[in-house]
C-alpha positions in Angstrom: -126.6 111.1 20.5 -128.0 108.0 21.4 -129.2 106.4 24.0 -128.4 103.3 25.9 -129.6 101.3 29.5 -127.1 100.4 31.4 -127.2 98.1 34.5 -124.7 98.3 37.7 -124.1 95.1 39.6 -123.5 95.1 43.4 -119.6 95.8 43.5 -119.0 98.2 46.6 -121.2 99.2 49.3 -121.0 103.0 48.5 -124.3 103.3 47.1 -125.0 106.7 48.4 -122.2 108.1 46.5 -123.0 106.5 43.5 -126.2 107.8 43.7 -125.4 111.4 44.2 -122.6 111.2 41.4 -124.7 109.5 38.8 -127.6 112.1 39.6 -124.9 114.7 38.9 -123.6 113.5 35.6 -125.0 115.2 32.7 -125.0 112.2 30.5 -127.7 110.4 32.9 -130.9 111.0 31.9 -132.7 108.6 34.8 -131.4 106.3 37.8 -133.6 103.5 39.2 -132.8 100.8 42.0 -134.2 97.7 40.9 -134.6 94.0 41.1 -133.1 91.5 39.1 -130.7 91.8 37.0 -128.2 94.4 38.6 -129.2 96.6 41.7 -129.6 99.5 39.4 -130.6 100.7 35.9 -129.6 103.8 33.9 -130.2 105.5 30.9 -127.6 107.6 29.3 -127.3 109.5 26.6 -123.9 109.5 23.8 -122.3 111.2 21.1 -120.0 108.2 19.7 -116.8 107.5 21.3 -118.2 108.9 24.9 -119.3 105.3 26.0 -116.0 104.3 27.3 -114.8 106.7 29.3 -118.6 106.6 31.3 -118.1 102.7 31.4 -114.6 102.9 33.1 -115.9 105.5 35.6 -118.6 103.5 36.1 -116.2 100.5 36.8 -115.8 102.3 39.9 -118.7 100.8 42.0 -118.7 97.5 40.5 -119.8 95.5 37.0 -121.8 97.0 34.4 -123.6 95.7 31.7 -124.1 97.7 28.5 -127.2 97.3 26.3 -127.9 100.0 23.3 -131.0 100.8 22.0 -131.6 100.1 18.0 -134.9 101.1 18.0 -137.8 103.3 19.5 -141.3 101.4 19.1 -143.3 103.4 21.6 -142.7 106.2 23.9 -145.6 107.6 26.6 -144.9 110.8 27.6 -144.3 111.1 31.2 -147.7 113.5 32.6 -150.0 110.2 31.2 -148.2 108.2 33.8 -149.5 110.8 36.5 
């Protein structure tokens, strides 16, 4: 599998559904509302070929943008944050 960021851009005003049904999908691994570019950022995870069929459901609640991760450089695990 591997894992790419995607970013939704502002294309209906259902955002509490999108929210629930994003948290429900089993590909998302995290959901955050954000600034700049897009109004929110997800990361997903993919076994080839399942991209597309996420993207056009995603196509739903307006434009994404797809970026795929080629390399890991650093990762912090999440209790250091705390």
């Amino acid at each position: 599998m591997t894992k790419q960021h995607l970013s939704r851009c502002m294309g209906s005003q259902n955002d509490g559904i999108f929210e629930s049904t994003m948290a429900a999908d089993p590909y998302v691994e995290s959901l955050y509302i954000i600034s700049g570019d897009g109004c929110c950022l997800l990361a997903v995870h993919f076994s080839p070929g399942e991209p597309d069929h996420f993207c056009k459901k995603l196509l739903n609640y307006g434009r994404c943008k797809v970026n795929i991760s080629i390399k890991q450089v650093k990762q912090v695990e999440a209790d250091r944050w705390w």
